[in-house]
N, C-alpha and C positions, 0 to 999 in steps of 0.2 A: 855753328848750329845749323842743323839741315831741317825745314820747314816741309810737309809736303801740301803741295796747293792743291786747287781743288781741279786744274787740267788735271795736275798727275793722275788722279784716282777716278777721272770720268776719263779718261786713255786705259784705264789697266780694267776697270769695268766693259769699253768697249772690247778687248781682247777678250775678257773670261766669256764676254755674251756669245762672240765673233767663233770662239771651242767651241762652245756649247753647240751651238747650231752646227758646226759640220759636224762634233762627231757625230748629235741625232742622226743628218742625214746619210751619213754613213752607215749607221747604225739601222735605219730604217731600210736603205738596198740590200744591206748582210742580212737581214728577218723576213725583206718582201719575197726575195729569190729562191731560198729554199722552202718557203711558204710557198708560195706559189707552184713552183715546179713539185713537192709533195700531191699538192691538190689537184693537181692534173695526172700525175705516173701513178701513184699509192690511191686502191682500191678504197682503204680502206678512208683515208682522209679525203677523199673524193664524196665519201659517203658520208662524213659527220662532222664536215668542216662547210659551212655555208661563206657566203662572200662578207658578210658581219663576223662572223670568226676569224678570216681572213685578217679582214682594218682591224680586230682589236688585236690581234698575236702583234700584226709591223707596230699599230700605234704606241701599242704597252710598250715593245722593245725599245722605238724612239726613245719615249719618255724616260723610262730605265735608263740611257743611255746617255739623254744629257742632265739627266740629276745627277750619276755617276760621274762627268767630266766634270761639272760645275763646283761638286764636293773638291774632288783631285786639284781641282786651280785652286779653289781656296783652301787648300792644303800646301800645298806648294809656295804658294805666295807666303802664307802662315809661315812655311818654313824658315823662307829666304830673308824674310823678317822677324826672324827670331830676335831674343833676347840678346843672345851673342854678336848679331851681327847690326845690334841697335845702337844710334848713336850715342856718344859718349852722353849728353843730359839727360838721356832714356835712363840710362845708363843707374843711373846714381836717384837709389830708390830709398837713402836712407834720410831720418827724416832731423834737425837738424835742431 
């Protein structure tokens, strides 16, 4: 019988947080740098892009970004702990 403790699940929580965060900041340099080089080369976003449009395009993107990983881990985890791959007393859901 496999038991899981409660390290286990504050270990695989510090991993999904530990994604989350780099893809953001991943995700924030990929939004800041053609944000930014736009608003300097392009007339026209020069012209109708203020530095608060700026923070909200990278912010949004972050955000977009690590709600999107966060989902994906707990999809994946979801996966990997499927029903199939659940221990045999998981297992036996009929009732007796």
């Amino acid at each position: 019988m496999s038991t899981v403790t409660r390290a286990y699940l504050d270990q695989r929580l510090a991993v999904a947080k530990r994604c989350s965060r780099e893809a953001a900041a991943v995700a924030t340099v990929a939004a800041a740098v053609p944000t930014l080089a736009s608003v300097r080369k392009l007339p026209l976003a020069k012209a109708h892009i203020n530095p608060t449009g700026q923070a909200l395009i990278i912010s949004t993107v972050a955000g977009m970004a690590y709600f999107i990983v966060a989902d994906k881990t707990i999809l994946s985890m979801a996966r990997r702990h499927s029903f199939e791959e659940a221990p045999e007393h998981l297992k036996n859901t009929s009732f007796h």
